[in-house]
N, C-alpha and C positions, 0 to 999 in steps of 0.2 A: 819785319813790317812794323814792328813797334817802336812807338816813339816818345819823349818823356812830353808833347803835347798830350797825350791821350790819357786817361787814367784806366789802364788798364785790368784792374779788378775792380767786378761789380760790386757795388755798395751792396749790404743787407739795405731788405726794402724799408724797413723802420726808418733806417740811416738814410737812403734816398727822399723819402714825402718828408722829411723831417728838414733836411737842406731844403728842396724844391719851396717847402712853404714858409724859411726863412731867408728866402731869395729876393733881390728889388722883382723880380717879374712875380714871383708865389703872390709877395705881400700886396702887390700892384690887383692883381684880379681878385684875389681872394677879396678886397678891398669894394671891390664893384659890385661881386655877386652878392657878398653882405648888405651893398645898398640896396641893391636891387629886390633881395629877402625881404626889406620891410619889418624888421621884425620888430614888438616890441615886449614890454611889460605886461608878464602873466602869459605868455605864448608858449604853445606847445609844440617843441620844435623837433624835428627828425634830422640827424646827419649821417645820412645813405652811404656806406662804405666811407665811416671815419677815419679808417686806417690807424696811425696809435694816438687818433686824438689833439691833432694841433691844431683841430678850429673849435674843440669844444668850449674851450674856456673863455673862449670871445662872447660864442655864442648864450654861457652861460650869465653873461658880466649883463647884455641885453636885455636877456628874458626876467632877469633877477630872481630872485628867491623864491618870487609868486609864479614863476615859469619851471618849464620841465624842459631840460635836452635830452634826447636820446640819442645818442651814439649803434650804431649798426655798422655791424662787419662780416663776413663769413671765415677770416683765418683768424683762430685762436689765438696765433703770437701780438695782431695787431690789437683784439679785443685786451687782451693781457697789457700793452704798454697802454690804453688808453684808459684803463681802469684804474691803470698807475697811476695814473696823472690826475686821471680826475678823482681821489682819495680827496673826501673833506669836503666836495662840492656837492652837496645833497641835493641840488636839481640837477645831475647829472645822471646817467643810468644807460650803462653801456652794454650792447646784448649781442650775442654770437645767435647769429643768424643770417638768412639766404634773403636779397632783396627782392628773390620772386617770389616770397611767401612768408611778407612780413608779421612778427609778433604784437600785431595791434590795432585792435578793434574799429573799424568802422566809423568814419566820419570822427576823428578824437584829436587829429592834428590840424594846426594853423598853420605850420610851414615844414617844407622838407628842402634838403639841397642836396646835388649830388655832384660832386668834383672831382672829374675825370675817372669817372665809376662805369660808365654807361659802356664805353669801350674796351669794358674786359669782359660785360657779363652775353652770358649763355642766352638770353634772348630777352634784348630792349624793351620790346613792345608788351610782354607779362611785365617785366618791372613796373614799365610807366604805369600797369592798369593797377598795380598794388599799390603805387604812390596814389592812384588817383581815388583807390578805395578807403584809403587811411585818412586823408583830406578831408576837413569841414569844407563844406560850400562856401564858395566864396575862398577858399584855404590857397596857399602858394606855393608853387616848385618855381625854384630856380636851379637850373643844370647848366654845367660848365665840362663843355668836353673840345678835342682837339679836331679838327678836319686833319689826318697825318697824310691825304692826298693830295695835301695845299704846301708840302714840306717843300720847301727849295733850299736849295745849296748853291752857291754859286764854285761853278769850277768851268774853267776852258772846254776841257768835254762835257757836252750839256748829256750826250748821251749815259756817263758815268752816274750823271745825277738824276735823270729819270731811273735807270736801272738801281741806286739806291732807295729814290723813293718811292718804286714799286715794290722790291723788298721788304720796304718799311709799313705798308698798307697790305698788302699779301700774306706776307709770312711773319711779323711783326705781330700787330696788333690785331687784335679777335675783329672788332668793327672799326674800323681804319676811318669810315666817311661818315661814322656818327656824328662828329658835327655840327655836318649841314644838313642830316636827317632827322634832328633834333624835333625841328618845330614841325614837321609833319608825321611825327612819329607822338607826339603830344596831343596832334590834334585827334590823331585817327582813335588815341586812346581817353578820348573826350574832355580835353581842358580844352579853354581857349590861348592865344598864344599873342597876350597885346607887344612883346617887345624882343627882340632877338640885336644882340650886341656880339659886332667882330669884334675881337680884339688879335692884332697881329703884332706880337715881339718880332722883334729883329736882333740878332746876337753879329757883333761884330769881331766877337773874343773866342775861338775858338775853346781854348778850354772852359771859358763858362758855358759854352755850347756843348762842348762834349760832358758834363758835368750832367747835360736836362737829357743828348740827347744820346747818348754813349756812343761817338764816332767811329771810335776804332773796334769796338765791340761789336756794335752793328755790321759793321764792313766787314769783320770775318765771318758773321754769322752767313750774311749775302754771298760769300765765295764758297765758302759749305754747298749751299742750298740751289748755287748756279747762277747766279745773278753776277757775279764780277770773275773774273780769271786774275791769279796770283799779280798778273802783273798788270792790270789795269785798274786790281784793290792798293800796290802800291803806288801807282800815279799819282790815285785817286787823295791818298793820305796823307802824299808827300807835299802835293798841290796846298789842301789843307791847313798843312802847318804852316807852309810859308806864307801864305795869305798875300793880299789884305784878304780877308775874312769876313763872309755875308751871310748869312741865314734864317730864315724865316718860315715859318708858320702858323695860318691862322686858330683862332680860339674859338668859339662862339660862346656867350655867355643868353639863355634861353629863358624866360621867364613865363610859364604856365600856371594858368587859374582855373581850379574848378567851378 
């Protein structure tokens, strides 16, 4: 079933967020939800599940000298490479810890951001009330996460490609339809919600797709789990490769005030 389209061994996750956010698409949104932050000079900023640290030093360059980043993660190996990184940057200060029971006092932050975080953890709705406890009034979240029930693939059988991106939203990803639960899930946890931004890549290149989105990875996981039969995973992969080559899913980029 494998094929030299696919890259068959999973990246270490350092090695993944590290690609993803020196990618034309990484650089493209990361670009927007920075606007969108607002940030400036002397700010006190939170980045919610840094992972090893590839937006810290932007965000340090902004806030300057007179500002504080903090860096947050809950896996020790990510806390480790971003502390690597950020050596030397003394408004930096990176801390192992759980976003539902963050280390930091009440009303102390101007802004926090959380980029493609929200989708893995163990319950959105504590998070967002701990982001909203940390927040100065008036203070900013901006969250960027994937709707992965928006996932399309183009292939001849559409039924292959529902049964993949149900797959991908079921047994994939912990909250698959965070998203577009985004801004009601901020409201309910008391911000206001002035701006919510799609953003929908389209991948025409199969291997840069399979790079974000693991193709053949995922489709064996799916014939494990019951979602494809041997021979309808290779239809499915064969179709794939030969292309043309379409797929897409939306992003929302979510901007919250306290």
């Amino acid at each position: 079933m494998t094929s030299s389209a696919f890259e068959t061994d999973r990246p270490d996750p350092v090695s993944y967020l590290d690609r993803l956010a020196m990618s034309d698409l990484g650089r493209s949104y990361k670009r927007r939800m920075l606007d969108a932050l607002d940030l400036r000079a002397g700010h006190r900023v939170l980045d919610l599940g840094c992972g090893p640290g590839a937006d810290l030093e932007q965000l340090a360059q902004v806030v300057t000298s007179t500002g504080a980043v903090i860096g947050i993660d809950h896996d020790q190996n990510m806390v480790d490479a971003a502390r690597a990184r950020a050596a030397g940057q003394a408004m930096v200060d990176v801390r192992h810890a759980d976003i539902h029971d963050l280390p930091v006092p009440d009303h102390t932050v101007d802004r926090a951001r959380t980029d493609r975080v929200l989708q893995h953890v163990t319950d959105p709705l504590t998070a967002l009330g701990e982001i909203r406890r940390v927040l100065r009034p008036g203070g900013r979240l901006v969250m960027g996460e994937p709707d992965w029930e928006t996932l399309a693939v183009d292939h001849p059988d559409s039924d292959l490609t529902r049964a993949y991106t149900r797959h991908v939203a079921e047994r994939v990803v912990r909250n698959a339809g965070i998203g577009r639960q985004l801004a009601r899930l901020a409201t309910e946890s008391g911000f206001t919600v002035p701006t919510v931004i799609p953003v929908t890549p389209v991948f025409r290149d199969v291997q840069v797709a399979d790079k974000i989105l693991g193709l053949e990875r995922t489709t064996l996981r799916a014939v494990e789990a019951g979602y494809f039969s041997d021979q309808a995973a290779k239809a499915w992969l064969s179709h794939l490769t030969r292309g043309p080559f379409l797929a897409a899913v939306t992003f929302f980029i979510v901007v919250a005030e306290a």
